[in-house]
C-alpha positions as CSV (number, residue, x, y, z in Angstrom):
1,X,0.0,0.0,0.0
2,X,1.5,3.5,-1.1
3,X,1.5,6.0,2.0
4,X,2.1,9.4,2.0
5,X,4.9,9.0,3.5
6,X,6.3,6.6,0.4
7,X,5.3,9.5,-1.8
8,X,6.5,12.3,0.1
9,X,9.9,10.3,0.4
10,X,10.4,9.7,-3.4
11,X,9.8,12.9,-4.0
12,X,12.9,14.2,-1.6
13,X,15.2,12.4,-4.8
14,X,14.6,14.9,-7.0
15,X,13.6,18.1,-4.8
16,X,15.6,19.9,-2.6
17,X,14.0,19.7,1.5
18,X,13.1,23.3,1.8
19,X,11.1,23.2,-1.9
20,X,9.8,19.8,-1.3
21,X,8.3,21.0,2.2
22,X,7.0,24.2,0.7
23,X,5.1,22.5,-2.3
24,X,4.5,19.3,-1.4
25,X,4.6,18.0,1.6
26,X,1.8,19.5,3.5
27,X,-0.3,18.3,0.2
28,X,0.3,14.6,-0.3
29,X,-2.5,12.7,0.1
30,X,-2.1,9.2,1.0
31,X,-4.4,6.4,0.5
32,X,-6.2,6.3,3.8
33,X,-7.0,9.7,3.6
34,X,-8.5,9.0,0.0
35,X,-10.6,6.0,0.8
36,X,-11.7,7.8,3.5
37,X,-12.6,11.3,2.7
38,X,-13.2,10.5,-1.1
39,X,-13.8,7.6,-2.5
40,X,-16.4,6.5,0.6
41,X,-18.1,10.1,1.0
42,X,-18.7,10.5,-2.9
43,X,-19.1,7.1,-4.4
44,X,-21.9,5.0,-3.0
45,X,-21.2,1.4,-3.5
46,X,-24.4,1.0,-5.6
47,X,-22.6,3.0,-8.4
48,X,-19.3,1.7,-8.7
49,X,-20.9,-1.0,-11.1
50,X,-21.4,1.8,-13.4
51,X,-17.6,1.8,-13.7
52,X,-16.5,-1.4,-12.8
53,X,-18.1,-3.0,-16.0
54,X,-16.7,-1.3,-19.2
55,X,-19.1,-2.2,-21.0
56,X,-22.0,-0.4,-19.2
57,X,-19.7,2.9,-19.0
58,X,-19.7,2.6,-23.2
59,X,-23.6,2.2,-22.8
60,X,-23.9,5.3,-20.0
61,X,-21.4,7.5,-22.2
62,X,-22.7,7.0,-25.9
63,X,-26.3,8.1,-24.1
64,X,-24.8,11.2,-23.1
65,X,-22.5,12.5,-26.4
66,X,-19.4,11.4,-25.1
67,X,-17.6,9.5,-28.0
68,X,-15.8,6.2,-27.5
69,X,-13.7,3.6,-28.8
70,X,-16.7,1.6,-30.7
71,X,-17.4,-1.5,-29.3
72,X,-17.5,-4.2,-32.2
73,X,-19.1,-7.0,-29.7
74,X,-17.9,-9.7,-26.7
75,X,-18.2,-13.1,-25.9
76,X,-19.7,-14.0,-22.5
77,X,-20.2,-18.2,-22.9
78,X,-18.8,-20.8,-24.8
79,X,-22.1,-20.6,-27.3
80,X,-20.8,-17.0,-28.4
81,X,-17.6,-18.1,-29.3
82,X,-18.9,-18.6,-32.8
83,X,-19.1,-14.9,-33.2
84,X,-15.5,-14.7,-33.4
85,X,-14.7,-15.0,-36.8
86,X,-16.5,-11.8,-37.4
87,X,-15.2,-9.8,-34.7
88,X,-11.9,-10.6,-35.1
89,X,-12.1,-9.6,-39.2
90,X,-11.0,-6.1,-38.5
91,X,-8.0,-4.9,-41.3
92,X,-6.8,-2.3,-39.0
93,X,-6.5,-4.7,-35.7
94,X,-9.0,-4.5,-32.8
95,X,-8.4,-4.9,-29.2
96,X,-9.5,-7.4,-26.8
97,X,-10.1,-6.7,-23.5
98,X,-12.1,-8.0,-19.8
99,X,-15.4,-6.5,-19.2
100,X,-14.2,-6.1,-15.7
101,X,-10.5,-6.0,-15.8
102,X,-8.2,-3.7,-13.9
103,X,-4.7,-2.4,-13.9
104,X,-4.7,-2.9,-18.0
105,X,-4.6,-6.7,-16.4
106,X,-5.8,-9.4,-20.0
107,X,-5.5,-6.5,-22.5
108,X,-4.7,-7.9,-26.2
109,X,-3.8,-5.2,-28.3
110,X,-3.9,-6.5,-31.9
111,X,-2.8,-4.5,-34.6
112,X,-3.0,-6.4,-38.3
113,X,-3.7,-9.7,-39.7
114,X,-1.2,-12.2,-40.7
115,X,-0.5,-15.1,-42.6
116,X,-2.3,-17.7,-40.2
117,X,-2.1,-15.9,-37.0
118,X,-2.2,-12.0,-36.2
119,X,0.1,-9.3,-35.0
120,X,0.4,-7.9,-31.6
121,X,1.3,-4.3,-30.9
122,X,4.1,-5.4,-28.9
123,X,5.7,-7.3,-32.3
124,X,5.0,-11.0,-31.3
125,X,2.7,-13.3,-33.5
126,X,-0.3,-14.9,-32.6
127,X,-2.7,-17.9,-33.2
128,X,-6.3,-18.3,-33.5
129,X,-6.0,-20.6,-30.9
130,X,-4.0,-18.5,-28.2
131,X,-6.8,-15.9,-29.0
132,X,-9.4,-18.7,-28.2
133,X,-7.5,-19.5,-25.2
134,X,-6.8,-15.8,-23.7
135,X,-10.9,-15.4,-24.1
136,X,-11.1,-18.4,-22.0
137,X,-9.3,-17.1,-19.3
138,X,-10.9,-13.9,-19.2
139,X,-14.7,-15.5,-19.0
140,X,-13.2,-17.3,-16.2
141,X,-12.5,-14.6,-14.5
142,X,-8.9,-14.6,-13.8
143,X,-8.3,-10.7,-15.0
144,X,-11.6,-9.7,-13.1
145,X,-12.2,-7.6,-10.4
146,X,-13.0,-10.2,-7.7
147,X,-12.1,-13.3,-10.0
148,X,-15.9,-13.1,-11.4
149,X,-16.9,-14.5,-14.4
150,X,-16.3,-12.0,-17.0
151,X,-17.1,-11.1,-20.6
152,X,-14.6,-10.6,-23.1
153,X,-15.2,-7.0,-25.0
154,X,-13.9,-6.4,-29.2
155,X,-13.4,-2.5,-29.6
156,X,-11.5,-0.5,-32.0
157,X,-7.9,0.0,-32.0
158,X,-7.5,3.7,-31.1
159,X,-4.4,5.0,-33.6
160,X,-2.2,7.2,-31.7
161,X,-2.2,10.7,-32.5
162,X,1.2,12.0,-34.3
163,X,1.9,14.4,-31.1
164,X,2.8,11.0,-29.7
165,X,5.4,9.8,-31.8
166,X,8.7,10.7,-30.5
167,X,7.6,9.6,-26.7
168,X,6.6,6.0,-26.6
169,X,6.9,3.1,-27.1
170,X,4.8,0.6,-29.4
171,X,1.1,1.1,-28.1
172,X,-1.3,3.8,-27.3
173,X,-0.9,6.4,-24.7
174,X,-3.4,7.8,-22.8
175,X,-4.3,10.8,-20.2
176,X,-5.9,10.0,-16.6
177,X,-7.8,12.7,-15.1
178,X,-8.6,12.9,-11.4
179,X,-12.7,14.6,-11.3
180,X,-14.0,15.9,-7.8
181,X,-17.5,16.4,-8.2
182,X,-17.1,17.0,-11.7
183,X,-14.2,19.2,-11.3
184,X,-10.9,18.6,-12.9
185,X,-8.4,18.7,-10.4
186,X,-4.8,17.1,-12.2
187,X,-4.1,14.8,-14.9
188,X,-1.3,13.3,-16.6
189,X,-0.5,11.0,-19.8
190,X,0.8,7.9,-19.4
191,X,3.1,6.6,-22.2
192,X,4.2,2.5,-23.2
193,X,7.8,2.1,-22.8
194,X,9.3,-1.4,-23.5
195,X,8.6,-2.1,-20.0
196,X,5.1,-1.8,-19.9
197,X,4.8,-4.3,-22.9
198,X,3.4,-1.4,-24.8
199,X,0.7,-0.9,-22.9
200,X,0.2,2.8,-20.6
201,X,-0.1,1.3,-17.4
202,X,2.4,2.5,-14.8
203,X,2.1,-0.4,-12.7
204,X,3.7,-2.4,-15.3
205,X,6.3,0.3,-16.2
206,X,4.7,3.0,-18.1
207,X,5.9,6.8,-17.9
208,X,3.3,8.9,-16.2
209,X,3.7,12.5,-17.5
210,X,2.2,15.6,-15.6
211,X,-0.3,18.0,-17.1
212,X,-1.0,21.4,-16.4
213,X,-5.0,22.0,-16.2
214,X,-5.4,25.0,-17.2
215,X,-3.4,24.3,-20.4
216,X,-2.7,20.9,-21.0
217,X,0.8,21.1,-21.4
218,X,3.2,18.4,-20.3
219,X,5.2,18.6,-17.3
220,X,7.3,16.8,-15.3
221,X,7.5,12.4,-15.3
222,X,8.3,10.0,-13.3
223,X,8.9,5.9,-14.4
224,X,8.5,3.2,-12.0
225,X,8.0,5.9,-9.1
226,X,11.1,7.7,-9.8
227,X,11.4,11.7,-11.5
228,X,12.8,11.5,-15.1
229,X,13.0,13.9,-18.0
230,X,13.1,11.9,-21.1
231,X,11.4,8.8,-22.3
232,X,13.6,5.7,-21.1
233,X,13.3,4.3,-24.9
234,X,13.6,6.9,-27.2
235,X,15.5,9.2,-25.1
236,X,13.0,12.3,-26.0
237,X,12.4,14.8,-23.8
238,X,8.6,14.8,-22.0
239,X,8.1,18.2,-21.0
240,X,6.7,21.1,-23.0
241,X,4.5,18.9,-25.4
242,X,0.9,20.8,-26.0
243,X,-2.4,18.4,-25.7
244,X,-4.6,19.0,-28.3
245,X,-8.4,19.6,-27.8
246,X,-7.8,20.2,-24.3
247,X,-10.6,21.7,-23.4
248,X,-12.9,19.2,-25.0
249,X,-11.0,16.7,-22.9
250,X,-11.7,18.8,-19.7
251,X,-15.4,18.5,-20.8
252,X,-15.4,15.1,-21.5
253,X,-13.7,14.0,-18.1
254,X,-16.5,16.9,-16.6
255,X,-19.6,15.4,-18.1
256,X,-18.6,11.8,-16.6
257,X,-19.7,12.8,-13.1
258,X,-22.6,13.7,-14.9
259,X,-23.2,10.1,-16.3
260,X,-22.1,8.2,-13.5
261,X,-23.0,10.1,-10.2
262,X,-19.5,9.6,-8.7
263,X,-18.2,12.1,-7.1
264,X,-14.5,11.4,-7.1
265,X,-13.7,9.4,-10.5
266,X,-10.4,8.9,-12.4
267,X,-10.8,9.6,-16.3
268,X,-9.0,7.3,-18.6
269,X,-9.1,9.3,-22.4
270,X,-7.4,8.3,-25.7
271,X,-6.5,11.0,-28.4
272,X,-6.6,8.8,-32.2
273,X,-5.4,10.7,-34.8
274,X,-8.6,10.8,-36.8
275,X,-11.7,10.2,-34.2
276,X,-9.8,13.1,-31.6
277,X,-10.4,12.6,-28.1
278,X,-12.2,9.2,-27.0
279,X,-13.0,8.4,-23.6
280,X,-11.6,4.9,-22.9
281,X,-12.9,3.9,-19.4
282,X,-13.6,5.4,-15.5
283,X,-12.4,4.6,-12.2
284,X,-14.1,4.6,-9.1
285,X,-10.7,4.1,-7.3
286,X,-8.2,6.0,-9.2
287,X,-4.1,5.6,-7.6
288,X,-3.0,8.5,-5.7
289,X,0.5,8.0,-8.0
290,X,-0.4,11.1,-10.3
291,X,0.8,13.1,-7.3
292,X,5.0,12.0,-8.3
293,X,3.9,12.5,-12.1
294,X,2.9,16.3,-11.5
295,X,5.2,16.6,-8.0
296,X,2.5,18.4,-6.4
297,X,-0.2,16.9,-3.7
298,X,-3.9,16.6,-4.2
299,X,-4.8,17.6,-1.3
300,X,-5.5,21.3,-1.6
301,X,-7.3,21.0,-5.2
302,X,-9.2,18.6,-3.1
303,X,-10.2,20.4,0.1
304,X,-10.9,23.8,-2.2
305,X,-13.2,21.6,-4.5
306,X,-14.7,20.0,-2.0
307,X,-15.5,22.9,0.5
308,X,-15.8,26.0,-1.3
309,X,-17.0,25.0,-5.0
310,X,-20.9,25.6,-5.3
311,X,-23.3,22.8,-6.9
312,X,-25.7,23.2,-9.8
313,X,-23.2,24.6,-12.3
314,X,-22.6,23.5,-15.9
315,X,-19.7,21.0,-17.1
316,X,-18.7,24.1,-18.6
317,X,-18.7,25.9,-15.5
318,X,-16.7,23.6,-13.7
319,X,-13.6,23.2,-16.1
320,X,-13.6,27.0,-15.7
321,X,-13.7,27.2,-12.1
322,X,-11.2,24.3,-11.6
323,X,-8.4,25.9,-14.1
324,X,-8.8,28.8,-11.9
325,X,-8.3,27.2,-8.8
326,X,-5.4,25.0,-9.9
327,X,-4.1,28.0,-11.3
328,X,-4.0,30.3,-8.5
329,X,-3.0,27.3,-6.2
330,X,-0.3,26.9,-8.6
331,X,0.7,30.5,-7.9
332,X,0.5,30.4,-4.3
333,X,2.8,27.6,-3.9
334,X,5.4,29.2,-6.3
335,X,5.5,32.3,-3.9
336,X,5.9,29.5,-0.9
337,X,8.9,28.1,-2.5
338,X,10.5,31.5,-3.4
């Protein structure tokens, strides 16, 4: 379990004590503190369903505007597994993934068609009958939350957007973005690296790169818990680079408090090069590790949000309040550290 006291110690390797006590130490959150006063005061068990199965948050955001990665089908039972033929005849790849996985735990990320067998993002060949197999073992449950039995979802395979290109490795990279009663309060992009089996998952080794709010521009990384500069595989440097369509992502990770009644979520978005911004998934339990990404707590976005910020307004209205708060948080810490 990560502590505050885990984060507040890797970030002493890259910050000197009397900067790191000025910016960040005072707003660390740890884990207790966001079971406790987050995810348990603003998301009722009886929602976290809503979330927990991907493919009910596809159905909950299509109803609502918000585009997605389309969802070509799954295969629940043994009976459905004569559907595969067509769901797998996708040209451009697809990707398989469990209904109810976690972490980026039984993700397949298939990228063309081969002479008997098909191409994986991460440059190994496979076989019909490893596919076959893998969708086995997610209906039994082993990548599900709780080890149910689980469905195995066929969606499109996002195409990175160009921005990307110089910054990670194989796969797709995406952006997390932690909402407090529909407020955007930080976010980051998490890139593949060879690690990470081309996949942006940090537990597994991706780079999670911080973003500015008000502007979407990158910031400062960290890989495997610990402050870097540059991508570990292509040596390119990760701050400075300008998200498109930021605001629309803003609105997008707004309007999912809307559709799901959660109160503290984290936003998983996908930026393909000719759809734009996509929303992938939510989380009713997002990882407190975005903190070491952007080297700067939660905690007083959080109690600001949560105290102060008035109810009833727009999704509009709250991407506009929130940049201002971040900003002039932002601000205020800069003239602690002076």
């Amino acid at each position: 379990m990560i502590t505050r006291e885990d984060i507040v110690n890797r970030l002493k390797s890259s910050f000197p004590l009397r900067t790191l006590v000025a910016l960040h130490s005072k707003g660390v959150m740890g884990l207790n503190e966001r079971n406790i006063k987050y995810i348990n005061a603003y998301n009722p068990r009886r929602l976290h369903q809503l979330v927990n199965n991907k493919i009910e948050t596809k159905i909950l955001a299509k109803r609502a505007g918000i585009p997605v990665p389309e969802l070509y089908g799954s295969i629940s039972n043994a009976r459905e597994m004569r559907n595969l033929p067509t769901l797998i005849n996708r040209a451009d790849g697809f990707v398989i993934k469990p209904a109810q996985g976690a972490q980026g735990n039984g993700v397949m990320l298939i990228d063309r068609q081969l002479r008997g067998g098909w191409h994986l993002i991460n440059g190994r060949r496979i076989t019909l009958d490893e596919i076959k197999f893998h969708i086995n073992n997610i209906m039994s449950g082993m990548y599900s939350l709780g080890g149910q039995q689980d469905a195995a979802m066929f969606e499109y395979r996002v195409k990175f957007d160009p921005l990307f290109e110089n910054v990670l490795f194989r796969g797709v990279p995406d952006i997390r973005i932690i909402v407090l009663r529909g407020f955007p309060v930080a976010a980051m992009v998490r890139l593949p690296t060879a690690d990470s089996d081309g996949k942006a998952n940090l537990h597994k080794g991706g780079v999670g790169v911080g973003l500015d709010i008000p502007t979407g521009v990158t910031t400062t990384a960290m890989h495997f818990d610990r402050p870097i500069s540059h991508h570990p595989d292509t040596a390119h440097p990760l701050a400075g680079i300008q998200i498109p369509h930021w605001t629309e992502i803003l609105l997008m990770a707004a309007k999912s408090y809307d559709v799901t009644g959660l109160g503290y979520l984290g936003v998983d978005l996908v930026l393909d090069r000719e759809k734009g911004p996509l929303l992938l998934e939510l989380n009713a339990r997002p990882g407190i590790s975005i903190q070491i990404a952007n080297r700067m707590g939660l905690k007083q976005q959080l109690e600001k949000l949560a105290t102060t910020a008035p109810s009833g307004l727009s999704a509009e209205e709250r991407v506009e309040l929130a940049c201002k708060i971040v900003l002039h948080l932002g601000e205020d810490a800069r003239k602690d550290a002076a």
